[in-house]
DRENPATOR-252513 format. One line per field, with one value per residue (C-alpha): x, y, z. Coordinates in nm, 3 decimals. Layout:
east c(X  ...)
north c(Y  ...)
up c(Z  ...)
# end
This chain:
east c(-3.786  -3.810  -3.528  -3.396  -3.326  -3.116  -2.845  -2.634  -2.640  -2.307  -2.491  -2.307  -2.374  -2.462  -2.234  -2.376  -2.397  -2.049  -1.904  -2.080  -1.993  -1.576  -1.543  -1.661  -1.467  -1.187  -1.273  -1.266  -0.910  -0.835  -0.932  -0.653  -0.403  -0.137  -0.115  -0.118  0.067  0.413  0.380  0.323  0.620  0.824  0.765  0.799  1.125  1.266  1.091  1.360  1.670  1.947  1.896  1.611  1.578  1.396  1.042  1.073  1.193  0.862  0.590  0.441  0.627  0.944  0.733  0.709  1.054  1.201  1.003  1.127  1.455  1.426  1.277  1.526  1.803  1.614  1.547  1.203  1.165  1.292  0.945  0.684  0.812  0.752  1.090  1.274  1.112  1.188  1.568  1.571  1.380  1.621  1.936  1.805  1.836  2.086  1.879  1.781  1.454  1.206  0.842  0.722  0.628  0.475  0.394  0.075  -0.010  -0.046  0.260  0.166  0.189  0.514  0.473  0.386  0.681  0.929  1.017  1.031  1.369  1.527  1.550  1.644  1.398  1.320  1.280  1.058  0.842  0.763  0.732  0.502  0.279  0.260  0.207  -0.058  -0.223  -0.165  -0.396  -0.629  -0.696  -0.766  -1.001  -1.167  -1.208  -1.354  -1.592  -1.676  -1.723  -1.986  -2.145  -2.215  -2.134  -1.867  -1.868  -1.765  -1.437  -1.600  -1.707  -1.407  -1.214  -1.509  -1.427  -1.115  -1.106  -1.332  -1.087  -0.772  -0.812  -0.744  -0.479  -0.303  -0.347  -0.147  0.136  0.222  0.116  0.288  0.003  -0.155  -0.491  -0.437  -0.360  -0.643  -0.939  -0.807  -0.835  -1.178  -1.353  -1.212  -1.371  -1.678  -1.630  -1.594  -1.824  -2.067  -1.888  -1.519  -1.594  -1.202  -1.081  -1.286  -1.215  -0.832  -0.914  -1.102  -0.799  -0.608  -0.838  -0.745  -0.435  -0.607  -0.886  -1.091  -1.174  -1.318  -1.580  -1.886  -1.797  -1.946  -2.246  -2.265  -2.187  -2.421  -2.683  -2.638  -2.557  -2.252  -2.100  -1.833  -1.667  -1.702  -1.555  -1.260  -1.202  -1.118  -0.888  -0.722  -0.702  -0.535  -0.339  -0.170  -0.097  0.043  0.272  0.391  0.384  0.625  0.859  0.911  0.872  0.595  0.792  0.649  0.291  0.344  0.501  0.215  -0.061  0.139  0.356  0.163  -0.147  -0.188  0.084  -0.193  -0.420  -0.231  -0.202  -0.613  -0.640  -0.392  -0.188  -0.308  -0.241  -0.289  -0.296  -0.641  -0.800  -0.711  -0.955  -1.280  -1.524  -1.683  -1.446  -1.149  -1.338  -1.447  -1.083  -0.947  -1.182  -1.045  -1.289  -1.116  -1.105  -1.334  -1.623  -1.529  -1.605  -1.898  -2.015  -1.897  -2.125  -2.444  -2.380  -2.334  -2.528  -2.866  -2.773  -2.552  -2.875  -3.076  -2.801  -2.808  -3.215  -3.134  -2.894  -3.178  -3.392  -3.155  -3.261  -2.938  -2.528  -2.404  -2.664  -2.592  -2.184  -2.218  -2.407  -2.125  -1.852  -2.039  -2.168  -1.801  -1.640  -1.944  -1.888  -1.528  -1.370  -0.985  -0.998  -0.799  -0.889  -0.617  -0.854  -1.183  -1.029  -1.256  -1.628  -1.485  -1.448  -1.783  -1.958  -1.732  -1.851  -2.277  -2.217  -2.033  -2.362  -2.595  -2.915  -2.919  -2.778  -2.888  -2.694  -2.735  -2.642  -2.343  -2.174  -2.232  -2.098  -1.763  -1.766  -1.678  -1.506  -1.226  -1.233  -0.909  -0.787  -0.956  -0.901  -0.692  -0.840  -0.528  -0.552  -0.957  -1.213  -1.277  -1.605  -1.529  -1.385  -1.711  -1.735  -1.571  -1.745  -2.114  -1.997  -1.987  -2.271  -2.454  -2.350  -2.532  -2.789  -2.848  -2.754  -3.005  -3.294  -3.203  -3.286  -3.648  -3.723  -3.557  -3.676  -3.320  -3.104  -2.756  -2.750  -2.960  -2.856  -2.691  -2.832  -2.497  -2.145  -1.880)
north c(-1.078  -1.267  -1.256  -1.635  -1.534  -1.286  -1.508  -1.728  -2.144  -2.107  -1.861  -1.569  -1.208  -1.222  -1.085  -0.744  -0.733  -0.858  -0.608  -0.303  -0.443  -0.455  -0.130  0.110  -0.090  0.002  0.388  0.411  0.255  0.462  0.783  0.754  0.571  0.877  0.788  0.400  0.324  0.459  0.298  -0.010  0.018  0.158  -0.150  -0.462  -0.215  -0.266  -0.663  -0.691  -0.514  -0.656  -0.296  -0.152  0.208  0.466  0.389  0.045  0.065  0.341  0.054  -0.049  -0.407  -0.263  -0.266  -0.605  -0.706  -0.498  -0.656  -1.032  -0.857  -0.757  -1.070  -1.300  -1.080  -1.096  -0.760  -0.569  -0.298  -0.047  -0.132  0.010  0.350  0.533  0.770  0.420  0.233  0.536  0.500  0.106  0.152  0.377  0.181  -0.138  0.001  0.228  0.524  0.861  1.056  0.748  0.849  0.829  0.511  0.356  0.001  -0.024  -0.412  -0.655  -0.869  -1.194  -1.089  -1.102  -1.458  -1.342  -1.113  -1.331  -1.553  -1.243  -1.100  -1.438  -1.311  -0.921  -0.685  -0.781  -1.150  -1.066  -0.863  -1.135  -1.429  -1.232  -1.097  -1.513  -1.668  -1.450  -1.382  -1.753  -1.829  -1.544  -1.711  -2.008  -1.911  -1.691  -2.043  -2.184  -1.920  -1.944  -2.326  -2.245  -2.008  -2.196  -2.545  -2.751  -2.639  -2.303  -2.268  -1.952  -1.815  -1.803  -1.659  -1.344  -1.307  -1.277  -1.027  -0.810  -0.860  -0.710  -0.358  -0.525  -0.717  -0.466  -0.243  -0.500  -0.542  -0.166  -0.092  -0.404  -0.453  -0.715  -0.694  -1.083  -1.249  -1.082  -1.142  -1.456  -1.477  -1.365  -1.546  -1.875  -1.754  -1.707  -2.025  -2.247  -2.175  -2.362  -2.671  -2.657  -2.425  -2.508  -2.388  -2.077  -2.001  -1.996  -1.769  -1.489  -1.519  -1.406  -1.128  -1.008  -0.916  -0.624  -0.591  -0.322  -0.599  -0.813  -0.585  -0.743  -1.126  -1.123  -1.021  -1.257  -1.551  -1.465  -1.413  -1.790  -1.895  -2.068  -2.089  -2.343  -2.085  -1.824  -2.055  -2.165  -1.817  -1.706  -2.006  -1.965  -1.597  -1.608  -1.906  -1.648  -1.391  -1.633  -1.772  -1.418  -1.354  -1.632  -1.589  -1.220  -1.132  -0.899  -0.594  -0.594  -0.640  -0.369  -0.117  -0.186  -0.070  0.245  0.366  0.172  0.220  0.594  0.645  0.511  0.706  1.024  0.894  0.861  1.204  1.419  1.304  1.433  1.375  1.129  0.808  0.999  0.969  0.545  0.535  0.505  0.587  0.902  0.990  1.002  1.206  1.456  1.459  1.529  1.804  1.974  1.868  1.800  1.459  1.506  1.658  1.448  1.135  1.237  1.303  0.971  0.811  1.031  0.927  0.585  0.463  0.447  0.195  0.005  -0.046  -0.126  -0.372  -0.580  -0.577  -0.664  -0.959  -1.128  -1.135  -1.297  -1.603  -1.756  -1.785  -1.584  -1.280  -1.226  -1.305  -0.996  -0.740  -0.820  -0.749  -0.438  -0.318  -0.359  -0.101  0.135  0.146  0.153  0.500  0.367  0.082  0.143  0.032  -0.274  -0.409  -0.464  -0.778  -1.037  -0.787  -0.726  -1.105  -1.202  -0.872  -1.043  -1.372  -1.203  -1.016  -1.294  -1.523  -1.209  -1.146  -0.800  -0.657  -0.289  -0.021  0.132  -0.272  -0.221  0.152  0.071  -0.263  -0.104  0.169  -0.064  -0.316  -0.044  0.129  0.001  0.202  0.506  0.612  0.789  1.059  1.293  1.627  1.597  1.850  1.835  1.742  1.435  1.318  1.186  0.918  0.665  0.617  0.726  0.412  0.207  0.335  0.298  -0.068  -0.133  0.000  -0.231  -0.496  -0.439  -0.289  -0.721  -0.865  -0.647  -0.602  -0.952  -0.893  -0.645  -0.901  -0.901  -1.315  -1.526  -1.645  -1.995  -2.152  -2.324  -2.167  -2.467)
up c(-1.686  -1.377  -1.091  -1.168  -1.531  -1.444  -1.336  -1.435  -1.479  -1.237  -0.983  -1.067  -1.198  -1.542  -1.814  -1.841  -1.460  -1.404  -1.682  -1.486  -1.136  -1.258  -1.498  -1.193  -0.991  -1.241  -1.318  -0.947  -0.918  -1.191  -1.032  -0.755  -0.924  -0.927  -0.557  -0.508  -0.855  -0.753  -0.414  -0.584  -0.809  -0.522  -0.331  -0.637  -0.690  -0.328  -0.329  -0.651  -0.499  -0.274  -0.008  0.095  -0.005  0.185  -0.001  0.085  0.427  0.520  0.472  0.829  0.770  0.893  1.265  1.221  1.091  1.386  1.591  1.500  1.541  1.907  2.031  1.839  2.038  2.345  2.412  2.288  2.586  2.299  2.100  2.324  2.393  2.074  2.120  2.152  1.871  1.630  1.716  1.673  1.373  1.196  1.337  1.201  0.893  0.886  0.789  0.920  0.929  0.838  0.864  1.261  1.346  1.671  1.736  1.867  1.910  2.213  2.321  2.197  1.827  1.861  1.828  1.473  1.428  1.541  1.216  1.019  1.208  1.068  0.742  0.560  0.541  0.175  0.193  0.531  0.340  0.060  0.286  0.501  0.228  0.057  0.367  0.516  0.210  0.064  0.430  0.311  -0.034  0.084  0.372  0.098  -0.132  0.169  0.212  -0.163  -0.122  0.194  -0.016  -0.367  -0.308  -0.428  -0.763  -0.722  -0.951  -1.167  -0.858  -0.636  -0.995  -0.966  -0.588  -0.634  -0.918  -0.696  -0.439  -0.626  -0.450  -0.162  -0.239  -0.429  -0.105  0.125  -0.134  -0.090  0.263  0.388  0.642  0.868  0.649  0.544  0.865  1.008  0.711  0.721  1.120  1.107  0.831  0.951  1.284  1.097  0.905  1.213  1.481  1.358  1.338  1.469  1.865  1.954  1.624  1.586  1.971  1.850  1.534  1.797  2.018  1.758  1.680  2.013  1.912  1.678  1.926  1.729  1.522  1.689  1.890  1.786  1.811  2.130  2.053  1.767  1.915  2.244  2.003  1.853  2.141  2.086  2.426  2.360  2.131  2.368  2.628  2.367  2.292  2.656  2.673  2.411  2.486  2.824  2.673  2.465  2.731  2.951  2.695  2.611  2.990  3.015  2.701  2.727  3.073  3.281  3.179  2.860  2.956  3.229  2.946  2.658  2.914  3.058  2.713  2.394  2.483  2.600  2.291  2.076  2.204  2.145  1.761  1.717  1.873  1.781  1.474  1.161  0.796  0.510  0.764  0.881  0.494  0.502  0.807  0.666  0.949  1.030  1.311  1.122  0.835  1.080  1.211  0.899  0.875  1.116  1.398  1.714  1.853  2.139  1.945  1.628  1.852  1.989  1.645  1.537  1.781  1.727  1.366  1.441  1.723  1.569  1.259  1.466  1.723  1.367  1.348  1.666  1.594  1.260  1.388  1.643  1.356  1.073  0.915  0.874  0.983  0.673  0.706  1.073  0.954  0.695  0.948  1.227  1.012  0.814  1.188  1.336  1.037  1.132  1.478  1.553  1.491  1.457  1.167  0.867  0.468  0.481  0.774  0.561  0.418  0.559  0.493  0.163  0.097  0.219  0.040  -0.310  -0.239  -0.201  -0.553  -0.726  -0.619  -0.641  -0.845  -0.830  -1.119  -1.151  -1.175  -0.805  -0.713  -0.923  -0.833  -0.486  -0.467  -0.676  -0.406  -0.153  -0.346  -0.463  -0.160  -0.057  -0.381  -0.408  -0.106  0.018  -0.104  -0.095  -0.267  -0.344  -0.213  0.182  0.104  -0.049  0.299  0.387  0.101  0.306  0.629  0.392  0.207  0.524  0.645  0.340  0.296  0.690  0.605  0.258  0.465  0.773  0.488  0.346  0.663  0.771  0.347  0.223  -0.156  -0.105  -0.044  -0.225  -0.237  -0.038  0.270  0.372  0.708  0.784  0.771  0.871)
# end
């Protein structure tokens, strides 16, 4: 049987390919679902009730919410001292002994946080996961529409069943993980076609600056100056705005409490948050490898495919190969990048396998490896061993990704020259 009967009329994976493809996907789900399930129900519980209750109120949203709080009331010194934050934290909501928390982002997202301290905590929560992932959705239809054409109804339906992990994962971690995709495939989307717009989507990604780490190189390698140019802009445009708004103190406390604070975190806490980061220097972390050694590790480990990469990324053919290496080579390379982040490789690794030919079985587990990933791990209570499986997964999905470009008979989908 030839490789064009294998598909679809509509493009997608075939019926026995697709059924493969989504029950791993589910077994895997399955497999952890004593941990996310009562999160999940602990959160739709607290989304439902007039007062949040301790579960509710321990989800990383509460940064943000207090956050809008303090810079509606004109005061957010409190939030970049970690001993400070704590106490606000707890005061805003009248509880005791919440689960440590530090904020750890740039002052200009608080531009972001603001509109959420109009509103309770619950309400907050709700508006902040529909309005961030309503953005995500559509930037993922988008990216469906680049990839297949117009007619891409079935497919966008696929992608987004492949995507549920990863939605489900927001909903109960109250995260960031939809503003950001969203951020970044719109970046991705646009600098083709709209340099101002996509400029304004990478100065947003400096706001979660891990994320963004190979942009440069990407758009260097295609040249796209105006972006680059657009990015800055917008950028400093955002700096100087928060500069303005919230005064220099800010700025001067971020660099000399957030930041080594944050630091401190990567290095020395320990726990289940290190078992959501899926790269190989949080694995080796939670192994019980110190952070020094554990980094330098990271980096021997790390270095060579992310230098197969860059090679890999001269030599693309097109926009949406080099697009899925920089977001697949940026997850590889940073150590500190947690699952909720993988939103916008997951999308455009969903979109590749909903317009795929390959339909084996190896093309299958490992495409429901990193589909669920946002589910199965973290991989509380499991063997040590099985710490690895995250950043292996990574890795392994580089290196299918680099083998596409130098052996292109490998390739997931085939490639698009334009993204706009």
């Amino acid at each position: 049987m030839d490789r064009q009967s294998m598909t679809r009329p509509d493009g997608g994976l075939p019926g026995a390919g697709q059924g493969r493809l989504l029950g791993l996907m589910l077994l895997l789900c399955a497999a952890n679902a004593a941990f996310w399930l009562p999160q999940l129900a602990q959160v739709l519980a607290g989304l439902a009730g007039s007062d949040p209750q301790p579960a509710f109120a321990n989800r990383d949203l509460a940064n943000y919410w207090l956050a809008g709080k303090l810079a509606l009331a004109g005061d957010v010194t409190p939030l970049f001292r970690q001993e400070t934050h704590q106490a606000a934290l707890e005061a805003a909501f009248g509880l005791q002994g919440m689960e440590i928390r530090n904020w750890s982002y740039p002052p200009p997202f608080l531009f972001v946080a603001a509109p959420l301290g109009l509103m309770p905590y619950p309400a907050a929560y709700a508006v902040f996961l529909l309005a961030s992932g309503g953005w995500f959705l559509w930037t993922v239809r988008s990216l469906v529409r680049n990839r297949e054409g117009d007619g891409a109804g079935s497919g966008f339906g696929l992608v987004v069943v492949l995507l549920l992990p990863f939605l489900i994962l927001q909903v109960i971690a109250g995260q960031n993980g939809f503003f950001f995709g969203a951020a970044f495939l719109q970046a991705l989307l646009w600098r083709g076609s709209r340099p101002m717009a996509a400029g304004l989507m990478i100065a947003l990604l400096t706001l979660k600056p891990q994320l963004g780490l190979l942009v440069p190189v990407l758009l260097l390698a295609e040249r796209r100056f105006a972006v680059i140019a657009w990015a800055a802009i917008f950028a400093a445009l955002l700096a100087g705005l928060s500069l303005l708004v919230f005064g220099p103190g800010i700025w001067r406390a971020f660099f000399t409490d957030t930041l080594p604070y944050q630091r401190f975190v990567a290095s020395h806490w320990e726990g289940l948050f290190l078992t959501m980061i899926p790269t190989w220097f949080a694995a080796l972390r939670a192994l019980g490898i110190g952070a020094d050694l554990a980094l330098a590790l990271h980096l021997a480990l790390t270095l060579p495919l992310g230098l197969a990469a860059l090679a890999a990324l001269w030599r693309a053919p097109d926009d949406w190969t080099r697009a899925r290496l920089v977001l697949a080579a940026t997850f590889v390379l940073t150590p500190y990048a947690f699952n909720y982040d993988l939103g916008a490789l997951l999308a455009m690794i969903a979109a590749s396998l909903a317009a795929g030919r390959r339909t084996d079985g190896w093309t299958a587990a490992g495409g429901a490896l990193v589909m669920a990933l946002p589910l199965w791990t973290p991989l509380a209570g499991r063997p040590d061993v099985l710490l690895v499986m995250p950043p292996l997964v990574m890795s392994g999905l580089l290196g299918v990704l680099v083998l596409d470009v130098f052996r292109p008979g490998w390739s997931l989908a085939p490639g698009r020259k334009v993204m706009s």
